[in-house]
ZADO-310887 format. One line per field, with one value per residue: x, y, z of N, C-alpha, C in turn. Coordinates in steps of 0.001 Angstrom, whole numbers, padded with zeros to 6 digits. Example, Ala and Ser with C-alpha at 12.3 -4.5 7.8 and 13.67 -1.06 7.14 Angstrom:
<recs>
n.x = (013190,012850)
n.y = (-005690,-002250)
n.z = (007800,007080)
ca.x = (012300,013670)
ca.y = (-004500,-001060)
ca.z = (007800,007140)
c.x = (013200,012900)
c.y = (-003300,000030)
c.z = (007800,007870)
</recs>
This chain:
<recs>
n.x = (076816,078217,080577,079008,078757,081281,082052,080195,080909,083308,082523,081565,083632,085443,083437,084087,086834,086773,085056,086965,089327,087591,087154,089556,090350,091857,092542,091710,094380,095423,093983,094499,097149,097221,096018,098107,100041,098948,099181,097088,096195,097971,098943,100915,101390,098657,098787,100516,100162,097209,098072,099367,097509,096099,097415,097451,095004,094731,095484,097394,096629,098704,101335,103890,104407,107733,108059,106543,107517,109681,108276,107450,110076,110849,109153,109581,111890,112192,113156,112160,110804,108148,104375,103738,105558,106033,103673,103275,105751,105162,102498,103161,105299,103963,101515,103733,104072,101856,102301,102704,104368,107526,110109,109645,108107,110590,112636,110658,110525,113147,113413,111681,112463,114877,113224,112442,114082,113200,112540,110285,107524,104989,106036,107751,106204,104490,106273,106742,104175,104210,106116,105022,103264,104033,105156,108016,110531,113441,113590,113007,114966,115946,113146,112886,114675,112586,110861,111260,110578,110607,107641,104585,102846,104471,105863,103702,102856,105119,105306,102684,103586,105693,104246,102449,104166,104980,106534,106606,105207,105644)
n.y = (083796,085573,085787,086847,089649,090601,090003,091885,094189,094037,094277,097106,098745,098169,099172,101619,102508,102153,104148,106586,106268,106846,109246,110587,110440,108303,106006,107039,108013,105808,106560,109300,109263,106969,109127,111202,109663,109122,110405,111868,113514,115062,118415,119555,118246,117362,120306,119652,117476,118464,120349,119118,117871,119840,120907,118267,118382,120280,118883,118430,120845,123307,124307,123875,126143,128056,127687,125795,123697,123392,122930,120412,119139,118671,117213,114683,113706,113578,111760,110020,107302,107248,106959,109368,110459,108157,108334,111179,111210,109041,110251,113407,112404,111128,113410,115351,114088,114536,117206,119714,120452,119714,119545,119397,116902,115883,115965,114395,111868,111647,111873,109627,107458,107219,107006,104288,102448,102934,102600,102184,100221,101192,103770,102675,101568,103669,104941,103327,103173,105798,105904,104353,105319,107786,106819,105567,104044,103698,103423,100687,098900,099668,099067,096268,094348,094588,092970,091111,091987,091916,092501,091631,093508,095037,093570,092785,095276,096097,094195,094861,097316,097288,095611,097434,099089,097740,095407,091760,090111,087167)
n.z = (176251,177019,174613,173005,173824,173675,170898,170006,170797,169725,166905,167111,167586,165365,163137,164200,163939,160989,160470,161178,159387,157125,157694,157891,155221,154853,152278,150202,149045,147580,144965,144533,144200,141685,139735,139685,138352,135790,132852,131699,133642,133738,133578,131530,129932,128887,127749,125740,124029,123041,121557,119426,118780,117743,115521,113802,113256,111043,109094,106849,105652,105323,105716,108190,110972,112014,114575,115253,114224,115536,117793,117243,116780,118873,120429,118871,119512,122191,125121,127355,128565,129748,129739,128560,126977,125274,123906,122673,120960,119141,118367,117281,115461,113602,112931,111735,109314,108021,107097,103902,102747,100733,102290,105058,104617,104023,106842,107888,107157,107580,110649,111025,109931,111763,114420,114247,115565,117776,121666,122311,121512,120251,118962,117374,115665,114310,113276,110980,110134,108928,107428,105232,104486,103220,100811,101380,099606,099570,102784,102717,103388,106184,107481,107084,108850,111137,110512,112117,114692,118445,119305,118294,116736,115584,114057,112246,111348,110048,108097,106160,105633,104056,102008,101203,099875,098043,097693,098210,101081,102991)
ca.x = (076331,079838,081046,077852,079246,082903,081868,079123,082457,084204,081941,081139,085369,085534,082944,084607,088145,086466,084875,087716,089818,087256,087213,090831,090982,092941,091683,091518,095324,095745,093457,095119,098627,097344,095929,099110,100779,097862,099356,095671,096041,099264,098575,101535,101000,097506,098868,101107,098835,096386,098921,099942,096310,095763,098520,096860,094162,095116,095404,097830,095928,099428,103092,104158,105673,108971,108019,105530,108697,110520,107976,107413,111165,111255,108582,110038,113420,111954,113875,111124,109730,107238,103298,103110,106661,105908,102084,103887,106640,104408,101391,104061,105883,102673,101663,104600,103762,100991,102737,102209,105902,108492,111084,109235,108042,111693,112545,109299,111263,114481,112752,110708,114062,115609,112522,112398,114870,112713,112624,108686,106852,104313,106476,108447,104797,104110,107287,106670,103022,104539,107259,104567,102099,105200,106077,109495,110595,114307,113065,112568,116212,115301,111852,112865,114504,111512,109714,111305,110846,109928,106539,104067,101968,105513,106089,102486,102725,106147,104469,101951,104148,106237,102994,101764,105590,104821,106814,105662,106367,104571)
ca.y = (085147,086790,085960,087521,091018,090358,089428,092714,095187,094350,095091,098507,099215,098166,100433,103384,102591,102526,105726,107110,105313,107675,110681,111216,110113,106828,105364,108242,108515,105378,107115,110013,108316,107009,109987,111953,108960,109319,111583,112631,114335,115853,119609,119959,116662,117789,121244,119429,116934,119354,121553,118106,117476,120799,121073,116947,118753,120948,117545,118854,122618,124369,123834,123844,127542,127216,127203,124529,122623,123490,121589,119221,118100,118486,116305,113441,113579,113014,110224,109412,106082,106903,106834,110566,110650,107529,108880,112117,111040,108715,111437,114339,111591,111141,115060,115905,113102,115107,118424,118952,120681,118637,119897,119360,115620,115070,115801,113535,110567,111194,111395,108498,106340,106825,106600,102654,101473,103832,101239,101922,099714,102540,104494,102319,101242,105011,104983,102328,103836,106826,105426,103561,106699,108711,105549,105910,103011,103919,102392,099416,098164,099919,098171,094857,094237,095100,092050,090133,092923,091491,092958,091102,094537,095979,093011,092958,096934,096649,093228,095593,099018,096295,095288,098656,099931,097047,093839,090805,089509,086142)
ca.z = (176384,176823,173350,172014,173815,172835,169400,169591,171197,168491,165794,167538,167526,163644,162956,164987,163130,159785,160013,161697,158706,155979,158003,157579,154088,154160,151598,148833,148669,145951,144163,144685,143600,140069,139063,139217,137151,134868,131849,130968,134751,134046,132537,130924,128817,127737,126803,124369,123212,122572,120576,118393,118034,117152,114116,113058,112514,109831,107738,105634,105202,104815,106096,109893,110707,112747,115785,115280,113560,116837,118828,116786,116260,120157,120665,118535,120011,123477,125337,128062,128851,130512,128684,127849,125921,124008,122582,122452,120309,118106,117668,116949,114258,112525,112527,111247,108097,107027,106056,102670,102513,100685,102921,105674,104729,104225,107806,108635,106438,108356,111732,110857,110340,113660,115160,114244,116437,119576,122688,122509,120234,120075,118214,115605,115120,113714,112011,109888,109249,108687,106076,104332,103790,102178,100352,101215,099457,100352,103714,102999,104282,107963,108168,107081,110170,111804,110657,113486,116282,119298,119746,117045,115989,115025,112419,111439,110586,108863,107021,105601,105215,102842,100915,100971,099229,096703,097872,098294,102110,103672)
c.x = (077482,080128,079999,078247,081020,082724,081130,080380,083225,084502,081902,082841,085457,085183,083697,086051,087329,086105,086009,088751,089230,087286,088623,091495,091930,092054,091897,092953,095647,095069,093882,096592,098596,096797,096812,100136,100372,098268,098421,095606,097344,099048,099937,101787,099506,097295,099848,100793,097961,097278,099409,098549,095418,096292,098235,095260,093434,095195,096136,097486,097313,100669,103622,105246,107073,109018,107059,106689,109507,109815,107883,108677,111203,110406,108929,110985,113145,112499,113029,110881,108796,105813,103454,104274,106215,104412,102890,104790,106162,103479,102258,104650,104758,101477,102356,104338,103148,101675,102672,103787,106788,109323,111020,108969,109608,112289,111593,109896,112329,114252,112291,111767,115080,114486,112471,113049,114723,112556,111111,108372,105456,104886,106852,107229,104220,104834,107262,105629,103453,105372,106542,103270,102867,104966,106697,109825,112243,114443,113170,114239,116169,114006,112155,113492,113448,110225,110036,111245,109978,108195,105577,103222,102672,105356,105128,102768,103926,106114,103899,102242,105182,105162,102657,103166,105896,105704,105810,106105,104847,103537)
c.y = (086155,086672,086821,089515,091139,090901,091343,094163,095495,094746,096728,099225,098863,099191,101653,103355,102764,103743,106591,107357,106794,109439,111473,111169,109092,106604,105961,108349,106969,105674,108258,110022,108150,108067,110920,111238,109092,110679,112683,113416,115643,117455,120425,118865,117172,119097,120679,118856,117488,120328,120734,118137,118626,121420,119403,117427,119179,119768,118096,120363,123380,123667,124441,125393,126991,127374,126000,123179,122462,122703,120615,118123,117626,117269,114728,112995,113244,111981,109394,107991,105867,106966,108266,110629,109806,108184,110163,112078,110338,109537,112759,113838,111812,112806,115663,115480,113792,117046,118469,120110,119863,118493,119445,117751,115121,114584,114474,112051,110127,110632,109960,107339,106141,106651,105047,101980,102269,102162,101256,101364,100289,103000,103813,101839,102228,105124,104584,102935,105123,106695,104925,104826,107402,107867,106088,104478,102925,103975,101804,098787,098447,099277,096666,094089,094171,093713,090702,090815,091972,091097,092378,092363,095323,095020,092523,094545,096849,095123,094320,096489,098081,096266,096603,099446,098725,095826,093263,090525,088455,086742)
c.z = (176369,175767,172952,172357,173461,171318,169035,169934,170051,167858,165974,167170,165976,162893,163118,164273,161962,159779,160655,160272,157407,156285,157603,155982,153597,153302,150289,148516,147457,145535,143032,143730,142086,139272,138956,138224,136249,134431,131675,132285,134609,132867,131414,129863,128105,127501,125430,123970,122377,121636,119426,117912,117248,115511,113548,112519,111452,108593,106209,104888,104898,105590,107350,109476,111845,114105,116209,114915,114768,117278,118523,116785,117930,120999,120198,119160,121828,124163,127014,127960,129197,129335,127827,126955,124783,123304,122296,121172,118946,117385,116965,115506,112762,111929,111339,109481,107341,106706,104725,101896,101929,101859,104840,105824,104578,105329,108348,108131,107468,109940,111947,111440,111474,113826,114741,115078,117902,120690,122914,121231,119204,118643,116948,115027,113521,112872,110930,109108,108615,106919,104995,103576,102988,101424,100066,100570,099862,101637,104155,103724,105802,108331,107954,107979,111382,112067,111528,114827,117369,119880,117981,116284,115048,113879,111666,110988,109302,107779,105985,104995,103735,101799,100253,099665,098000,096709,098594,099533,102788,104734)
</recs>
């Protein structure tokens, strides 16, 4: 009979910490936590997102003015690790691709080619797609390296960006 009020004390004190526990909000702060890691929370990540996805839109409609070239180069050149640099740096890469500027896709060539050896696999991902939509075929010596990169999607893309630029590769 005493364990049964022990046992019944207990419960009643569990209770009274738990709601004690929600009243104050323990609980809500890892929540709290990954949504400020969470890019898509961060408003200065989905004003420049939204300003890349806004100039990918254009699909080539006319030729980046220079302050669009300003963000754009600024966006590639990013040296971040974290998520929002690398989509940043890849979506900006591939933007830039569709200008319908020579002068402009030349930049997007040169860019392209440093970007291959980026430490995100993201990016040299884009690069490659990027290199293979120009067909740069002057290139092909920076991607063929590529088809041993670490990451298997990289040397499936620069497999393909090869095929696609008209060699033959297993």
């Amino acid at each position: 009979m005493q364990r049964r009020w022990v046992l019944l004390l207990l419960t009643i004190m569990g209770g009274c910490l738990f709601v004690f526990l929600l009243w104050h909000g323990w609980g809500k702060q890892p929540l709290r936590k990954s949504e400020v890691d969470d890019p898509m929370h961060d408003p200065v990540f989905k004003a420049k997102i939204n300003a890349v996805f806004a100039l990918m839109r254009l699909n080539g409609g006319r030729p980046y003015t220079q302050e669009e070239m300003a963000m754009l180069r600024q966006l590639i050149n990013t040296t971040g690790t974290d998520l929002a640099s690398r989509l940043l740096r890849a979506d900006a890469l591939f933007t830039l691709s569709l200008s319908p500027d020579p002068q402009q896709q030349k930049e997007a060539i040169r860019l392209a080619i440093e970007r291959l050896k980026d430490p995100a696999w993201i990016v040299r991902s884009e690069a490659i797609y990027v290199l293979a939509k120009l067909r740069v075929k002057e290139a092909v010596p920076h991607i063929l390296p590529l088809l041993n990169d670490p990451k298997s999607e990289v040397r499936e893309d620069a497999r393909k960006a090869l095929q696609r630029l008209g060699y033959r590769v297993p």
